[in-house]
N, CA and C atoms as a LAMMPS dump frame, in Angstrom:
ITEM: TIMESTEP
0
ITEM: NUMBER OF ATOMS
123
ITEM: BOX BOUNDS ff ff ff
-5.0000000000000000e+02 5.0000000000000000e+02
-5.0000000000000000e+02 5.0000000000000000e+02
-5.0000000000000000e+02 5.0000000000000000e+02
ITEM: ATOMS id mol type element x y z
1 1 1 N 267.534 -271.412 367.873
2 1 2 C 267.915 -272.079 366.633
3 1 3 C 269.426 -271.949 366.441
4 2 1 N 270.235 -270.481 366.91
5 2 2 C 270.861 -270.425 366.445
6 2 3 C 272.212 -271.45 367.62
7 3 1 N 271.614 -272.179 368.475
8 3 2 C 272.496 -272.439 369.524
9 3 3 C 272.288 -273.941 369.085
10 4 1 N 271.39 -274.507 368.546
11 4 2 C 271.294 -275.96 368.143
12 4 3 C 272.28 -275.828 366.966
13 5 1 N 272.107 -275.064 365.92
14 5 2 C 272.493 -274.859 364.464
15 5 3 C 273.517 -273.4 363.839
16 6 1 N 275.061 -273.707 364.889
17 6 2 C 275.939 -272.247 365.141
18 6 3 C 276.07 -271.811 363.554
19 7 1 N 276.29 -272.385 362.924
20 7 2 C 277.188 -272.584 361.748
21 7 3 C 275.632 -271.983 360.651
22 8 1 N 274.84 -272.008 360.933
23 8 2 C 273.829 -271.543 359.726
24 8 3 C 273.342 -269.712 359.545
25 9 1 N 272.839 -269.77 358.244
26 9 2 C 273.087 -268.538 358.082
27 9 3 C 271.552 -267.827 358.435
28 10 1 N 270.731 -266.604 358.203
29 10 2 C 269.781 -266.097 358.315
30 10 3 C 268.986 -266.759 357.631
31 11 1 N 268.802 -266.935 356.359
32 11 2 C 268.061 -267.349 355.538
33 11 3 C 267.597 -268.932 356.094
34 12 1 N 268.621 -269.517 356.637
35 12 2 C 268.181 -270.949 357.023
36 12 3 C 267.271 -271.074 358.293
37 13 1 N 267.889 -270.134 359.102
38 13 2 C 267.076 -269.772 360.128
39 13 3 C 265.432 -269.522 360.106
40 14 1 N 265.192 -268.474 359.302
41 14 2 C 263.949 -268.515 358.634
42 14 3 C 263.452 -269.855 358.699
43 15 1 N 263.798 -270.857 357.656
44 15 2 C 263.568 -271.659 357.292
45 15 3 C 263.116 -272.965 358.316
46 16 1 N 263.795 -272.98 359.177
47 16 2 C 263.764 -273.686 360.118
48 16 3 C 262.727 -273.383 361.346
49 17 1 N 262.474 -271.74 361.424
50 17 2 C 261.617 -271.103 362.184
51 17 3 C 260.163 -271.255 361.426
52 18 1 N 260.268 -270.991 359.902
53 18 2 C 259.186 -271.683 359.386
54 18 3 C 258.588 -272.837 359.364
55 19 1 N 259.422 -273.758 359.18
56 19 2 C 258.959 -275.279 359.641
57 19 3 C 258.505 -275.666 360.71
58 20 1 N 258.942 -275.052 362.022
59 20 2 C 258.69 -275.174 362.926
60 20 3 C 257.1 -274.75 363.344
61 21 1 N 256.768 -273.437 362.693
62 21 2 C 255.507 -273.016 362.8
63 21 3 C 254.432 -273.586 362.12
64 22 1 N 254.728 -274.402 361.277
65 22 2 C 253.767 -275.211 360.473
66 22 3 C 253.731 -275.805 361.074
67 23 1 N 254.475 -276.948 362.111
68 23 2 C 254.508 -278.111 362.462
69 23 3 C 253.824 -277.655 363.857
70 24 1 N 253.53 -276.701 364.409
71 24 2 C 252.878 -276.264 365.901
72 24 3 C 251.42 -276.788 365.323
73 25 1 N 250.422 -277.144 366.667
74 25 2 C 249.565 -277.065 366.618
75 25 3 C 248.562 -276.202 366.763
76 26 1 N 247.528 -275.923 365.857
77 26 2 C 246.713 -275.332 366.113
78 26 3 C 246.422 -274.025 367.099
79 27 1 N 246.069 -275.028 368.234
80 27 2 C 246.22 -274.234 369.309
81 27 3 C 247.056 -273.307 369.86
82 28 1 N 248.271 -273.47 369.149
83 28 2 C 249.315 -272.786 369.858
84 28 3 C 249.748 -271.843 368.846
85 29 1 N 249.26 -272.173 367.807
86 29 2 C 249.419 -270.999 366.553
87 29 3 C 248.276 -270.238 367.269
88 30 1 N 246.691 -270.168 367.516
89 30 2 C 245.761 -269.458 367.54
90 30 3 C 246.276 -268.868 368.836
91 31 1 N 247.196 -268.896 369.893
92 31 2 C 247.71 -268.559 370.745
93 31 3 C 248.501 -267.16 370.621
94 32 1 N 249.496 -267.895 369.397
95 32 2 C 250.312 -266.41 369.197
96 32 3 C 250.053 -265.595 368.824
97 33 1 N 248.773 -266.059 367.66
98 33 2 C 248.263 -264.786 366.653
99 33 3 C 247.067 -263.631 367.546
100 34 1 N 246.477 -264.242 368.973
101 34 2 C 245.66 -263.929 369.672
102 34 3 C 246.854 -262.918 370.357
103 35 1 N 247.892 -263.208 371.12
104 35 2 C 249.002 -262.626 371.215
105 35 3 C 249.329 -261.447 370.4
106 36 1 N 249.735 -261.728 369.637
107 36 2 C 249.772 -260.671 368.014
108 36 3 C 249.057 -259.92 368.28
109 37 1 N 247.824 -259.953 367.753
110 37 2 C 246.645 -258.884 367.447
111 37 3 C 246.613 -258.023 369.013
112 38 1 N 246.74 -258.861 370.301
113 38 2 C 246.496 -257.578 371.536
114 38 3 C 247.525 -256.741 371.614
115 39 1 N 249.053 -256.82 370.932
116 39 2 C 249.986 -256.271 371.004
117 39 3 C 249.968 -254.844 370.094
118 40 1 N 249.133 -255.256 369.069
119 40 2 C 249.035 -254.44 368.008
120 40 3 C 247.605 -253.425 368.305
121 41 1 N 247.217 -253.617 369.557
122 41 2 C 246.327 -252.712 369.525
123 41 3 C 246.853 -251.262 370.476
């Protein structure tokens, strides 16, 4: 993000990392969070 968008601050970043995760599909959300949870064990 920060190499598309030099000039932005943390907070936008977020923002943009958020949007981005809404806009994933499904699948690829149930991907990371499957990800997630084996990391955390």
């Amino acid at each position: 993000v920060k190499a598309e968008f030099p000039n932005i601050n943390n907070n936008e970043i977020s923002r943009v990392l958020g949007k981005r995760w809404r806009e994933e599909s499904t699948g690829v959300r149930e991907f990371y969070k499957t990800q997630a949870e084996t990391y955390k064990k």
